[in-house]
N, C-alpha and C positions, 0 to 999 in steps of 0.2 A: 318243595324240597328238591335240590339240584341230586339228578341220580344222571352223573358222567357216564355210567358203564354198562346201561342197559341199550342193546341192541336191538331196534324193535323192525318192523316190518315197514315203515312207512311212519310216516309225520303226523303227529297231532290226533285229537281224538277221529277226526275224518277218515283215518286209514285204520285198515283194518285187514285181515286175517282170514281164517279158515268157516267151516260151518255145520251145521247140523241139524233140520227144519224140527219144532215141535208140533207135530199135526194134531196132538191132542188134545192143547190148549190154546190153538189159534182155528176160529171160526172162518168159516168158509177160505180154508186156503187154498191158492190159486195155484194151478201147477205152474212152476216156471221151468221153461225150456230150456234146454242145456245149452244149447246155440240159437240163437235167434237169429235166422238170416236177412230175416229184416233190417236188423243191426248194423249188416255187412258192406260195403259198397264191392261188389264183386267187380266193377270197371275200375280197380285200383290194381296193378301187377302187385303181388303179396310180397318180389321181389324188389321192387321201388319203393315201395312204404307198408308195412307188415301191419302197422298199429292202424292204418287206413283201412287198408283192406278187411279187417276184423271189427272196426267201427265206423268207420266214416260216415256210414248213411244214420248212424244214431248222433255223430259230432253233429250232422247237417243239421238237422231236425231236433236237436236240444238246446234250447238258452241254458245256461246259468243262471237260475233266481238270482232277483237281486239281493240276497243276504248271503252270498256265497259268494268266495274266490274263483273258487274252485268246483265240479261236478263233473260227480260220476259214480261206477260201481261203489265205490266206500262211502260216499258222501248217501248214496242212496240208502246202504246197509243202517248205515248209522242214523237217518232221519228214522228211518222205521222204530230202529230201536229205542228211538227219540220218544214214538209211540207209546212202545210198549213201558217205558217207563212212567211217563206223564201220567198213565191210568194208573200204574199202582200205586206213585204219588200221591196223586189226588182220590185215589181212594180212602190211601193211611188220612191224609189231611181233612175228609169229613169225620173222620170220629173226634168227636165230642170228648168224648169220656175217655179218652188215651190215658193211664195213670201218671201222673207228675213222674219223670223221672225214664219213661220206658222209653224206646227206641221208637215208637207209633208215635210220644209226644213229642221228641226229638224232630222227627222227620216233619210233621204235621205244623211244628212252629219256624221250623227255617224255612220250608217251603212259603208259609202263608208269610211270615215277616219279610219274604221277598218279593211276593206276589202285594204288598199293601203299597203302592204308590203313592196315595195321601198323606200317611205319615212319614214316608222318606222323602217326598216333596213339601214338606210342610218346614220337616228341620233341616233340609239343606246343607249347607257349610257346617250347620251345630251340632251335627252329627260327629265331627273331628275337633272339637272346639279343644275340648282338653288336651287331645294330642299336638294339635296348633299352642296351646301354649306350655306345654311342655317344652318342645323346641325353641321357644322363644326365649325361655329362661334360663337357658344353655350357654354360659358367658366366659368357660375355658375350651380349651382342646381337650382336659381332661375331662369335662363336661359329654363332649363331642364322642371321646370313645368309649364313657359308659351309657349312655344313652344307645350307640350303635351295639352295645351288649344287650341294653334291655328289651329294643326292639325285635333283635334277632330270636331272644329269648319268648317273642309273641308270635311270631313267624314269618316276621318281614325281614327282609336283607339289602338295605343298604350298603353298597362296597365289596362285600365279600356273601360266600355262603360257607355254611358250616353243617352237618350231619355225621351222622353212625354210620358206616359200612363194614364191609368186611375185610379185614385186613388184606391186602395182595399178596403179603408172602407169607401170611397164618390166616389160611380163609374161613378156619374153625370158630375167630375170633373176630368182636368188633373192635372200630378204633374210629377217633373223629378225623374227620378228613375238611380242609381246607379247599375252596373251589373259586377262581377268579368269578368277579361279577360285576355289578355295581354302574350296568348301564344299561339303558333305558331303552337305547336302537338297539335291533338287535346284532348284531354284528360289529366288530371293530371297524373294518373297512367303512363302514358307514361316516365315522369318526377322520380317518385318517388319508381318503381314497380323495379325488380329483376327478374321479367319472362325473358324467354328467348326472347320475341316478344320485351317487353320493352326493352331490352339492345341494340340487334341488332336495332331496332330503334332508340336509342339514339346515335348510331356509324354511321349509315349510315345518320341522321339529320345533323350532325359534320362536314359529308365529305360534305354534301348538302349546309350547313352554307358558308364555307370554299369557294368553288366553288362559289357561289355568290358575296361573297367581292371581288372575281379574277375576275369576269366579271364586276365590277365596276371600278379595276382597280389596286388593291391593288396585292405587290406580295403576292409568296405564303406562307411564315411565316409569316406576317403580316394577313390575309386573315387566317391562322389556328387557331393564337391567339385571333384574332374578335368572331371567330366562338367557342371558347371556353369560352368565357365571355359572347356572348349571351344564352348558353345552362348556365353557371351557373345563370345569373338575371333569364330568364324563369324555373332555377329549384324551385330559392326562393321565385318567385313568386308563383308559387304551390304549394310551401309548405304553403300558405298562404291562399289559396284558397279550398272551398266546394270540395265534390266531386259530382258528376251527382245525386246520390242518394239524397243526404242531398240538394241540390237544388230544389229537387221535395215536398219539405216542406212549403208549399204558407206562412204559419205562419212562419216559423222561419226565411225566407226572406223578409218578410214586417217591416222594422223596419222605420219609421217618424221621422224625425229628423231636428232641424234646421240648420243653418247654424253655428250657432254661436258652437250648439251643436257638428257638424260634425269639425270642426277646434279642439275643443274640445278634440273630439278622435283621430286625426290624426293631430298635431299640428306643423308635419316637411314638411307639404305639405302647400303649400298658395292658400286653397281652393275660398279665395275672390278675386283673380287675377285670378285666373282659371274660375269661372264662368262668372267675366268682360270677359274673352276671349273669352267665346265661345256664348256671346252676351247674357246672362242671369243674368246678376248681382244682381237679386234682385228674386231668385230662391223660394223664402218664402217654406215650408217644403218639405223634398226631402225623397222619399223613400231609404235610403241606404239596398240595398239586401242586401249585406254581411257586417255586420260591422266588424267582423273581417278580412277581407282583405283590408278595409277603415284604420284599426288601422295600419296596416302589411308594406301597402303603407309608410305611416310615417317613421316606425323604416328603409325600403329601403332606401328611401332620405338619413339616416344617414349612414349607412353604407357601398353604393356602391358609388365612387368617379365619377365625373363629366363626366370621358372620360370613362368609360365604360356606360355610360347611354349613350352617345353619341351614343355608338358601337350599343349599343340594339336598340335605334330610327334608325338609318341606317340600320340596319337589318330591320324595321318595313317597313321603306319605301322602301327598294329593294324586297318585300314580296308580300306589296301591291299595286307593282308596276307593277310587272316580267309581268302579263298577259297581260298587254298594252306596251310593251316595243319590242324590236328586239328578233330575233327568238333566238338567244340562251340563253335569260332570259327567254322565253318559255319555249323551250325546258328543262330547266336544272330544272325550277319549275317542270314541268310533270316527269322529271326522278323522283322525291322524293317525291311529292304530289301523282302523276297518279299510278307509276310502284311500288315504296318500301310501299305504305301507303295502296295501293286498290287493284294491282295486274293489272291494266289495261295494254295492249302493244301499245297501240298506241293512239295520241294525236290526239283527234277529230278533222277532216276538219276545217279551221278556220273559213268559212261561221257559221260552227252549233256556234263556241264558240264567234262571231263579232255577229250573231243574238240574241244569249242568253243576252250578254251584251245590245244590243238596245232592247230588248223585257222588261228587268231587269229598265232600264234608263229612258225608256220611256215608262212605262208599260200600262197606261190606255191610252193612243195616241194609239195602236199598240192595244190595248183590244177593242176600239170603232170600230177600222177597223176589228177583227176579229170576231166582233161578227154580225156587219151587213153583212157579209160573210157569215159565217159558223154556226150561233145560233138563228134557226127558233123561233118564241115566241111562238108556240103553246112546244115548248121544256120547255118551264119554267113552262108555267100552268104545264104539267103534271106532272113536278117534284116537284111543289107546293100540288099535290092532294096526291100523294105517299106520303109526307112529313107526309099529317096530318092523311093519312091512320095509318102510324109510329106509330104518337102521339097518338092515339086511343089506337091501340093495347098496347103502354110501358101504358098509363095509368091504364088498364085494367089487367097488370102484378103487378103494383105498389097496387091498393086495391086489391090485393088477396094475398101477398104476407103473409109467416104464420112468421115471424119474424122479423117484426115493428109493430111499436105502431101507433092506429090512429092516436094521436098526430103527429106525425116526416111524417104519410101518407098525411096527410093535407097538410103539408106545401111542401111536394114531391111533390104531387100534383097541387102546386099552382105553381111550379119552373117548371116543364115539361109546361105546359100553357103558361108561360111565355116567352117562347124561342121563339126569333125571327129568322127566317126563311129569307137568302139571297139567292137566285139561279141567277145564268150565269153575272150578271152584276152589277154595283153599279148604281141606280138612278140619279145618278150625277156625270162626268168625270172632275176628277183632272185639273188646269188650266194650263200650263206647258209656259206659255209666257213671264217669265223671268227668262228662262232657257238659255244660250247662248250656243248655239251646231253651233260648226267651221266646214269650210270645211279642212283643213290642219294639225288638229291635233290631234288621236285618245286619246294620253294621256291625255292632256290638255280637252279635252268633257267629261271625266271618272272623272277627278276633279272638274269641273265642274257641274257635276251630282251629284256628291258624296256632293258637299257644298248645293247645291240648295234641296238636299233631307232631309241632318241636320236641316237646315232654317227651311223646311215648317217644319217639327218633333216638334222641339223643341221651337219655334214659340206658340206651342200651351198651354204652360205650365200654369197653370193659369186659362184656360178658358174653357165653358164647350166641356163635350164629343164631338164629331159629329158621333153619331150611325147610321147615315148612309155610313159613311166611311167603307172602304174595306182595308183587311191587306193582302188580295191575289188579282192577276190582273186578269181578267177574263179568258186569256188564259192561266194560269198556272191548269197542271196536278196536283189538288191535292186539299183537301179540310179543313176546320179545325173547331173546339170548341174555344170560346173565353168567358173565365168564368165570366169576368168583365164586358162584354157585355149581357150574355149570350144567346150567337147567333151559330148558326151554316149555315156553311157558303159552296156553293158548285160553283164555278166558272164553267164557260161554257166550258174552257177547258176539264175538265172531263166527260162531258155529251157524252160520246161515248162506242162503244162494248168494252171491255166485261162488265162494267160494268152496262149500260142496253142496251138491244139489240130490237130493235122494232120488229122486227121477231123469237123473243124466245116465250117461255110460260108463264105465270106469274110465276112459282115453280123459274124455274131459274133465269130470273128478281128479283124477291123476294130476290134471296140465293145470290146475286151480289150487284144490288144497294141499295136494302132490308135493308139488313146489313149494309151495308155503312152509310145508313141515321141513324139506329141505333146507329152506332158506335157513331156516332158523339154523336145522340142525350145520350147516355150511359157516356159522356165525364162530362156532367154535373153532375153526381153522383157516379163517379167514384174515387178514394181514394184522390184525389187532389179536382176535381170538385166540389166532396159533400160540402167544404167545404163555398163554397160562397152562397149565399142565391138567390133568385131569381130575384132582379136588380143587383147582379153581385157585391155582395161588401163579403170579408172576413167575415161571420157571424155563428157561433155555432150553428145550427136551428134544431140540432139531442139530441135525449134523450140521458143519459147518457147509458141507458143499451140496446139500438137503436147502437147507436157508437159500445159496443161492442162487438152485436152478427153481426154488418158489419163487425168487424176487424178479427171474428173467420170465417168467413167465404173467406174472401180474403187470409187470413194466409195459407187455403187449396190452394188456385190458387199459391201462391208464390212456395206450393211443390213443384206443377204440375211440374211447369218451370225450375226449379231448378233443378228439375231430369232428363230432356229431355237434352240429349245429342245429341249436333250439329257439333259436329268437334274432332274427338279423345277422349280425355276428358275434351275438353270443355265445360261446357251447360251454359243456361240464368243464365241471375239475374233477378232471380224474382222477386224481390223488386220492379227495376229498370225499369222494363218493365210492374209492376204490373196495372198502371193505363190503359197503353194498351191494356194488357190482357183482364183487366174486359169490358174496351169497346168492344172487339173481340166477348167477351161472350154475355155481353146486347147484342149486335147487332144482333147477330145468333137467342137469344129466343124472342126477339119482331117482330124479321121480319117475323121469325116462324108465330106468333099468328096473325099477319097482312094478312099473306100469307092464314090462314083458315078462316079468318074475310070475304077475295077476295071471297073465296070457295061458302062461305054460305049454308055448307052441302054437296055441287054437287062436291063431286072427282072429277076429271080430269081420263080418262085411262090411261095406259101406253105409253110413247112417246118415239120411239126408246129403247125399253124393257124394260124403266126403269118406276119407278112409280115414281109421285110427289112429293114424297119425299125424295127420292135419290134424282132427280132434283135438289132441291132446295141444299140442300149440295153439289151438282156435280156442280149449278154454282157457290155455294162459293169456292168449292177449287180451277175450272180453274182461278180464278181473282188473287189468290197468285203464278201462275206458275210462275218459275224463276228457270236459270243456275246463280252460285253465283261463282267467285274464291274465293280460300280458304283465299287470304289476304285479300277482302275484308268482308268475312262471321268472322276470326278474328276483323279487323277491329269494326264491327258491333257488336260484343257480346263484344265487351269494352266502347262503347259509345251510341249506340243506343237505344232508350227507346221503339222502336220496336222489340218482337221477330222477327227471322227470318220467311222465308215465309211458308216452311216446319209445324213448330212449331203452326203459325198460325191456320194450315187446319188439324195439327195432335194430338191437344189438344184440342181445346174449342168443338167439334162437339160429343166429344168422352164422355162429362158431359149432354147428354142428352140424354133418353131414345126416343127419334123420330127417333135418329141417328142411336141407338144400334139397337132397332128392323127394322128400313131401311133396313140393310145393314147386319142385321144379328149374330154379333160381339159376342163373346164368350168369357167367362171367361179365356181362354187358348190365346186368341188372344194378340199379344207384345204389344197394345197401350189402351187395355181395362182397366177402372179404375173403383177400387170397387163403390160401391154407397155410401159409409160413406165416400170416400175419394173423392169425386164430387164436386164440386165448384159450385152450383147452386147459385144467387147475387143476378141480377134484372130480 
């Protein structure tokens, strides 16, 4: 389900968040070290490369597995937990006797029907037979648009996404909101761009396309031409569609509209069949994000014929099929998803990618057993008192601030107060007892899931919020900002080292989970965040000349980025990553003033040569270490609203004077930035 508005800490389930060790139900734990100077390459000046100096000797001496893009701090965090899941898994899934119907038998059959490779190599393509001729028998447009009803109503999205959120300008209230989609690369630019990355991507997708339709069954000129007609609908469609930038605009994507209104703008689609289909006929206003790709859809319907829509749904569902299907739809997805798109070499164990899917499917089932496992309650208090330590010190940043106005301080004030605070669990687990998980059929549970997850979604349209719901499962590495809410939100999965370490110092706890809580809490006044009020609704609440000494001052951050070169001559978009940014930054100076709040005057000595305040920057930068291949660090400065990790630890630290005299830093040093040129924010 496409969730536009959650702010999270990092990409994907690999990145991740804060921590909090359970020593009581993990055997022989090993103490880890706050700093490992082993790690460190101390013949790096800290002022020429910050993220070196802090890693370098752990970049030298680590490969990247070959199932990985990427490696580092989160990827390590998150293998572990990889661990500690697979055992409670596989624990639920030897009981025999789970009663038909319970959450034991649920987890116990989707796991094993994924873990049965004989039977899904046995039926092959016949696994989608019926969905292959459904599409086949599809012989209008009108055909075309209620099929892309029915499918959506399973949980697949060809062309567009559809869901429940909370209204923008009534956040008490849900409403279905409209979200451009409907292509396969992930990025437009992929589509539309002339780089050498985009081209060669577009050749190698073609032979990918190709390849697919011949494992369904099609020969090979048949199977070229398919694959030529779906890269032309998914070019038009991007031509049609925002790019990442212009989507990060909360205002120019909030557009309410009726039904009557949307048929209106889009008059070659039969949006009132469409929404009888996917069980919402009586949808009353609907957020369209993009109206221009709403209008775009229309003028499609007229001028691509019946059997190439055709080709493009059959592309959708051999897409979003391959990863539950026999091994050489596996396989042939990971040649072009895994190898051409990320640089990965090798296709994860299927345990890790059959758990991922049950952890995904069944995620608070699988969250209540991990958390009475592995998530001590005395772990939550603490992370409840750190939270409001946080809140203390951003408060305390925000009235001293020399370039706002009381006015816009007040009400800043009253939106940081506001924020609710979720740590390791939701109050209330999901009810999953009319969910039907088989034992014989791993594709048929994934459809399954996929419909029963729609329902409850869009189910909700209409009625109010439930703020006590959760948009992460407890076991997920990673944490987020949810502006309509405005909550910040820290699942138990990331309450682990490095991100707080019970046997560290506070400087470094501070510079690790410190930040993190920052960050988050930074999300809500950050160039998207500022602009919702403090129950979470789209509202203007900044003076007008408040607005533009924020926007002079981010304009400096966009430099920064922009000039930081990550790959040849590649560097950020700072625009694109600028809300990131400035949360990197908040986070770093509140955690700071949090961190001297702890103090109460009484330094700390040196700890391992370093003083407290190296520390505290020394544990910010171990939390971004990471080995990146070059395709996926490409990959990532085209789509990602995250700078890279580097960038992270070699830019925001570099805008503080705590940092420069730490560590020493000189005018002559490569990553020193003058004081006029400093992006100082919150």
């Amino acid at each position: 389900m496409k969730k536009p508005i959650f702010y999270t800490l990092a990409i994907g389930m690999l990145l991740g968040v804060l921590s909090c060790n359970n020593n009581s139900n993990m055997k022989n734990e090993a103490i880890v070290p706050a700093i490992d100077l082993a790690n460190m390459d101390l013949g790096v000046n800290p002022g020429d490369n910050f993220f070196r100096y802090v890693n370098g000797t752990w970049m030298k001496t680590t490969e990247i597995p070959p199932e990985f893009s990427q490696y580092g701090a989160f990827t390590i965090l998150n293998e572990n937990n990889q661990i500690q899941l697979k055992t409670l898994v596989e624990e639920v899934s030897a009981k025999k006797d789970a009663p038909n119907g319970s959450v034991s038998q649920k987890i116990r059959d989707l796991y094993n029907s994924g873990m049965d490779t004989v039977r899904i190599n046995e039926l092959g393509v016949k696994a989608i037979e019926n969905e292959i001729a459904e599409i086949e028998s599809i012989n209008s447009i009108s055909g075309i648009q209620k099929y892309i009803g029915q499918v959506h109503h399973k949980g697949e999205y060809p062309l567009f996404y559809i869901f429940s959120e909370a209204d923008q300008s009534n956040s008490n209230m849900e409403i279905a909101n409209f979200y451009q989609g409907g292509l396969s690369l992930p990025d437009v630019s992929y589509y539309l761009s002339d780089d050498d990355r985009s081209v060669e991507m577009r050749a190698q997708y073609l032979d990918h396309l190709a390849k697919m339709f011949i494992l369904k069954g099609d020969d090979d000129a048949k199977a070229a031409e398919e694959a030529k007609t779906v890269l032309k609908i998914e070019t038009e469609i991007a031509r049609n569609s925002k790019t990442r930038l212009e989507l990060r605009d909360p205002v120019a994507n909030f557009n309410k509209m009726s039904l009557d209104s949307i048929v209106q703008l889009s008059p070659n689609f039969d949006w009132k069949m469409y929404f009888t289909e996917i069980g919402l006929p009586d949808p009353g206003e609907v957020n369209v994000g993009q109206t221009e790709f709403v209008a775009g859809i229309s003028n499609l319907m007229q001028t691509i014929p019946v059997d190439e829509w055709k080709t493009y749904l059959m592309w959708n569902l051999l897409d979003n099929s391959a990863n539950y299907l026999s091994d050489d739809f596996v396989n042939q997805n990971f040649e072009f998803f895994g190898k051409a798109l990320s640089g990965r070499q090798e296709l994860q164990p299927r345990w890790k990618r059959v758990l991922n899917v049950t952890s995904d499917r069944l995620g608070e089932a699988i969250g209540q057993l991990y958390v009475e496992k592995y998530f001590p309650p005395q772990a939550k208090v603490r992370m409840v008192q750190l939270v409001e330590n946080l809140r203390l010190a951003f408060a305390d940043r925000i009235k001293n601030l020399d370039w706002m106005t009381d006015e816009t301080k007040v009400k800043a004030l009253a939106k940081l107060d506001a924020i609710t605070v979720k740590v390791g669990y939701p109050d209330e687990w999901r009810d999953y007892s009319s969910l039907k998980i088989v034992s014989d059929s791993y594709y048929q549970n994934v459809l399954n899931s996929r419909e029963f997850e729609f329902d409850y979604n869009i189910t909700k349209v209409g009625k109010p919020v439930d703020k006590k719901e959760w948009g992460m499962t407890p076991q997920t590495v990673n944490a987020y900002y949810n502006p309509t809410h405005n909550e910040i939100v820290f699942p138990a999965g990331i309450l682990q080292p490095p991100f707080f370490n019970k046997d560290a110092d506070d400087a470094v706890n501070y510079g690790a989970i410190g930040v993190v809580i920052g960050h988050e809490m930074t999300h809500g006044f950050d160039d998207q965040g500022r602009q919702y009020d403090k129950d979470g609704n789209l509202n203007d609440w900044w003076t007008e000349e408040d607005a533009k000494r924020f926007n002079e001052k981010t304009a400096k951050l966009v430099i920064l980025y922009d000039n930081y070169t990550e790959l040849d001559s590649l560097h950020i978009d700072g625009k694109l990553t600028l809300g990131e940014n400035i949360a990197d930054l908040g986070g770093l100076s509140i955690a700071y003033d949090a961190l001297q709040k702890a103090y109460n005057g009484t330094i700390p000595d040196k700890t391992d040569g370093f003083t407290p305040d190296q520390r505290f920057y020394l544990g910010y930068g171990q939390v971004w270490r990471q080995n990146i291949r070059d395709k996926e660090l490409q990959r990532r400065l085209k789509e990602d609203v995250h700078s890279p990790g580097d960038a992270r630890v070699n830019v925001p630290p570099f805008n503080f004077e705590t940092f420069i005299t730490a560590f020493n830093i000189q005018p002559d040093n490569k990553l020193f930035i003058p004081v006029e040129d400093r992006a100082i924010i919150w």
